[in-house]
C-alpha positions, 0 to 999 in steps of 0.5 A: 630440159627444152621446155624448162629453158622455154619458161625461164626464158619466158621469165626472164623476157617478162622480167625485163619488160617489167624493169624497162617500163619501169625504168621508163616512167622512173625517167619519165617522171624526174621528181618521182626519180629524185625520190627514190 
C-alpha cells in the first residue's frame, strides 16, 4: 500500500505542476485568458 501512496503522490504533485504552469502562462498572457 506504501508504494501505491508513492505513485498517486507522484500523480498528483505532476498534476498540479502541470495546472500551476498553466495557470501561469494563462496570466501571463491576458488575451489568450479573455478567450477561454
Amino acid at each position: 500500500m506504501l508504494q501505491n501512496e508513492r505513485v498517486a503522490r507522484k500523480k498528483f504533485a505532476l498534476f498540479y505542476i502541470c495546472n500551476t504552469s498553466f495557470f501561469r502562462k494563462i496570466h501571463s498572457y491576458p488575451r489568450f485568458s479573455h478567450t477561454i
